[in-house]
MIDOSE-1310 file (N, C-alpha, C; in nm, 2 decimals, decimal comma, always signed):
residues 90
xxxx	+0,09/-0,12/+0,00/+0,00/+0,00/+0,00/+0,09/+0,12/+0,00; +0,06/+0,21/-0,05/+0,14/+0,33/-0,09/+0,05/+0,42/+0,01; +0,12/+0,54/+0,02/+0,05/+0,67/+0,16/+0,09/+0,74/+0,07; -0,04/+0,87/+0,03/-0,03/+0,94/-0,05/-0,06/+1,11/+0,04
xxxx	+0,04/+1,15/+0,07/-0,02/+1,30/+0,15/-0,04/+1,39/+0,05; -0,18/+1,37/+0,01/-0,21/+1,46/-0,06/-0,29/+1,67/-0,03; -0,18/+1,71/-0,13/-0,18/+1,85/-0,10/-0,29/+1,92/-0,24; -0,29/+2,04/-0,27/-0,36/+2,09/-0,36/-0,30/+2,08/-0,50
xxxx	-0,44/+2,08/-0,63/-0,35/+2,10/-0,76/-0,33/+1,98/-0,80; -0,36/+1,94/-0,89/-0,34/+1,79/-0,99/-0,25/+1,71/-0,96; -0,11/+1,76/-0,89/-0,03/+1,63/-0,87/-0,06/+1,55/-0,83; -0,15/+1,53/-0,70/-0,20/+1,42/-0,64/-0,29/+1,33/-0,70
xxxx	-0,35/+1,35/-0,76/-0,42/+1,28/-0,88/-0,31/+1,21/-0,98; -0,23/+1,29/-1,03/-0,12/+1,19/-1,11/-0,10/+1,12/-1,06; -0,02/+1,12/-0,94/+0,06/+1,05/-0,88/-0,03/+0,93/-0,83; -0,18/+0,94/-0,78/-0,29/+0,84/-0,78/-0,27/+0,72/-0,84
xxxx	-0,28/+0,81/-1,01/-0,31/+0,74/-1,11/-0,22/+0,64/-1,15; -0,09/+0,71/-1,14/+0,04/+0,60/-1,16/+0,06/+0,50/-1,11; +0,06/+0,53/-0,97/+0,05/+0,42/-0,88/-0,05/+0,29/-0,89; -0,15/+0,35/-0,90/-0,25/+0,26/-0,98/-0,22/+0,19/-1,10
xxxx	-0,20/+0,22/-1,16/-0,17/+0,15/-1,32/-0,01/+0,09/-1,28; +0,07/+0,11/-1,20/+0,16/+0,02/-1,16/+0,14/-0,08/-1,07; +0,02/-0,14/-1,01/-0,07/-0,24/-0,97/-0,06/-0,20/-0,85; -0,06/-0,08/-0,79/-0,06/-0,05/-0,60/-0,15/+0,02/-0,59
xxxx	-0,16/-0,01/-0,46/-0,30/+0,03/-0,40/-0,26/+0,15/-0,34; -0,37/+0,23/-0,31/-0,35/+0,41/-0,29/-0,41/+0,40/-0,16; -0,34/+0,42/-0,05/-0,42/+0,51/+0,07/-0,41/+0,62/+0,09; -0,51/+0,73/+0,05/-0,49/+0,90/+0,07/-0,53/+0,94/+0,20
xxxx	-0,40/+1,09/+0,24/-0,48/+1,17/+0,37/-0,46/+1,27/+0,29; -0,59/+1,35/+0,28/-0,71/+1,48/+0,21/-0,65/+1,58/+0,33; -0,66/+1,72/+0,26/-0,68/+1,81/+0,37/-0,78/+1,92/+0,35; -0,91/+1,93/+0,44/-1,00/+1,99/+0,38/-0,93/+2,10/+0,35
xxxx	-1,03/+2,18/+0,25/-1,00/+2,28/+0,21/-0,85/+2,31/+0,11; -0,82/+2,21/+0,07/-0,71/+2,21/-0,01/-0,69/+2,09/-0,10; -0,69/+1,96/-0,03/-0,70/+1,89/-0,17/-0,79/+1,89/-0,22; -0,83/+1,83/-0,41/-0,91/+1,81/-0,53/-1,03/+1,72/-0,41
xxxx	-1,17/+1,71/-0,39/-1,22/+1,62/-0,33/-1,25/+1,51/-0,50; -1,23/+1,50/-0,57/-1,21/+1,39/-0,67/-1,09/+1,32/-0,69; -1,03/+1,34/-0,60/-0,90/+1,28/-0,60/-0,96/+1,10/-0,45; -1,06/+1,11/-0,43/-1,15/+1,03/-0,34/-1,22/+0,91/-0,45
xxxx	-1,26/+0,94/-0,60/-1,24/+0,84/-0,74/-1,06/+0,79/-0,76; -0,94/+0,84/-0,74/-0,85/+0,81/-0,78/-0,78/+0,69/-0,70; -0,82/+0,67/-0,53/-0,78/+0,60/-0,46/-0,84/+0,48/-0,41; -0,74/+0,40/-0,30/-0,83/+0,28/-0,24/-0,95/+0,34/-0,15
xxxx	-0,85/+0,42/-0,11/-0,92/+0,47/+0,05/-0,89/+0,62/+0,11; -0,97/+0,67/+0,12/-0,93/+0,84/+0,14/-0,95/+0,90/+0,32; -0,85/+0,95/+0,39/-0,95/+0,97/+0,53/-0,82/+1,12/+0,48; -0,96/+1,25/+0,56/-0,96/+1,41/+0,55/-0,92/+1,45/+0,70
xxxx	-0,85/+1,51/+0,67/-0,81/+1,59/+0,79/-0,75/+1,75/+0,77; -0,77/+1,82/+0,89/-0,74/+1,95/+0,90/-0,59/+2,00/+0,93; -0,52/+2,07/+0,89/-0,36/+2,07/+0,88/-0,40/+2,08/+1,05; -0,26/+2,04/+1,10/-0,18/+2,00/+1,20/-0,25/+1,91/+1,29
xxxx	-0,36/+1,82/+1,26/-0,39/+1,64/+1,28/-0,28/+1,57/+1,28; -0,13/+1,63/+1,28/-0,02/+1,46/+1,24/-0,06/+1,36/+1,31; -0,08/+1,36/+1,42/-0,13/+1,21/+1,46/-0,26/+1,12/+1,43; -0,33/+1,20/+1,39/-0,49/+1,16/+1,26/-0,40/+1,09/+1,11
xxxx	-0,30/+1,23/+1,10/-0,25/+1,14/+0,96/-0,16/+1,02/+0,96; -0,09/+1,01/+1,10/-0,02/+0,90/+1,10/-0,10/+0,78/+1,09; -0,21/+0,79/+1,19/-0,29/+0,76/+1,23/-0,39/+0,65/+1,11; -0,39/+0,69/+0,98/-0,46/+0,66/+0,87/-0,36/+0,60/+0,80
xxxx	-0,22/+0,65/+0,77/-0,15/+0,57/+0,72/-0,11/+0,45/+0,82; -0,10/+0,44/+0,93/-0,06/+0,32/+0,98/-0,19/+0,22/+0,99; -0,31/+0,26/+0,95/-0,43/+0,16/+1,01/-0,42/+0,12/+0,83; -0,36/+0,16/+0,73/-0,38/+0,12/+0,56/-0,29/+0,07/+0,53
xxxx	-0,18/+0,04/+0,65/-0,07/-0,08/+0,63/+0,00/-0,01/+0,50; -0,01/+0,09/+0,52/+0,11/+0,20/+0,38/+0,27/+0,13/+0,44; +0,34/+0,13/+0,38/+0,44/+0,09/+0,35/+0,53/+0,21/+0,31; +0,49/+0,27/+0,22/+0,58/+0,35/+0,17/+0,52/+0,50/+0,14
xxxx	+0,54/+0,61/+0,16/+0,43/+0,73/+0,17/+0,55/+0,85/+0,04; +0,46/+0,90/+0,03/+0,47/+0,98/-0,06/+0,42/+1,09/-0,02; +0,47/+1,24/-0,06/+0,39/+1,37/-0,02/+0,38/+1,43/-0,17; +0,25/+1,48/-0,20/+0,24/+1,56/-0,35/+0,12/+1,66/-0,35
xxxx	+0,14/+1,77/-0,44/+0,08/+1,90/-0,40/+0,10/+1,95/-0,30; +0,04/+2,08/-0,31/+0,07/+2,18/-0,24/+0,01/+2,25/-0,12; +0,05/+2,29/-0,03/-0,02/+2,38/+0,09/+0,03/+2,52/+0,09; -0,07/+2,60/+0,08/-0,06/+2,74/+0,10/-0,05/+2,75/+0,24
xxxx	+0,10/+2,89/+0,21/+0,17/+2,91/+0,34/+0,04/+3,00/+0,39; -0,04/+3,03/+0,35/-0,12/+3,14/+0,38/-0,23/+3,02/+0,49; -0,26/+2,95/+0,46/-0,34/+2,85/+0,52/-0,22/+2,79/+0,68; -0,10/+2,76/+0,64/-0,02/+2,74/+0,73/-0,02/+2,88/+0,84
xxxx	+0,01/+2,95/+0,79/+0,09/+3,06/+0,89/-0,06/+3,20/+0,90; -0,11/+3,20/+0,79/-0,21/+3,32/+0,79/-0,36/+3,34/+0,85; -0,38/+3,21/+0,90/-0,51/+3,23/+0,99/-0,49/+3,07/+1,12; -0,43/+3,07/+1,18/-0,38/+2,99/+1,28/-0,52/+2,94/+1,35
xxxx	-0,64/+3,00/+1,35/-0,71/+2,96/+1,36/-0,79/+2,80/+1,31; -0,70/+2,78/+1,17/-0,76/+2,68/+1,10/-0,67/+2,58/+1,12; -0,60/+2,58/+1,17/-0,50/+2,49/+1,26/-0,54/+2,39/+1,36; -0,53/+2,27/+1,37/-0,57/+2,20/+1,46/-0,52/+2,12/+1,49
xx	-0,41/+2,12/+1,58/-0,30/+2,04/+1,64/-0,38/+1,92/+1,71; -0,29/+1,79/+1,69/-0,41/+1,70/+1,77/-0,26/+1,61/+1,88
């Protein structure tokens, strides 16, 4: 199983797709508000979480028996650093 941290913007969908058509299975972690929600058609298994969940996202890749994780697309620093409110440290 492949761990896909998926960020905003098409990459994470390629990167889906590849993976797939090279016979592996996709486990995605989504971040509202920034990744494609159709990138949820590209995978095995998708679980969403709010930036700064790391232990939600570890949390999803270790329960999908990922093996190998990948990060693709993008997070706006504006989302990071510009309203701290949307932040949710767990």
């Amino acid at each position: 199983m492949l761990g896909l941290i998926a960020g905003r913007g098409r990459l994470p969908i390629d990167v889906a797709r590849a993976a797939r058509r090279s016979g592996r299975k996709v486990a995605a972690v989504a971040f509202h508000g920034d990744t494609d929600p159709a990138l949820a058609g590209e995978v095995d298994r998708i679980t969403w979480v709010h930036l700064g969940e790391l232990g939600a996202l570890l949390g999803a890749l270790g329960e999908a028996g990922a093996r190998d994780v990948i990060m693709a697309g993008k997070i706006l620093k504006t989302n990071l650093y510009g309203d701290l409110a949307s932040l949710r440290p767990d």
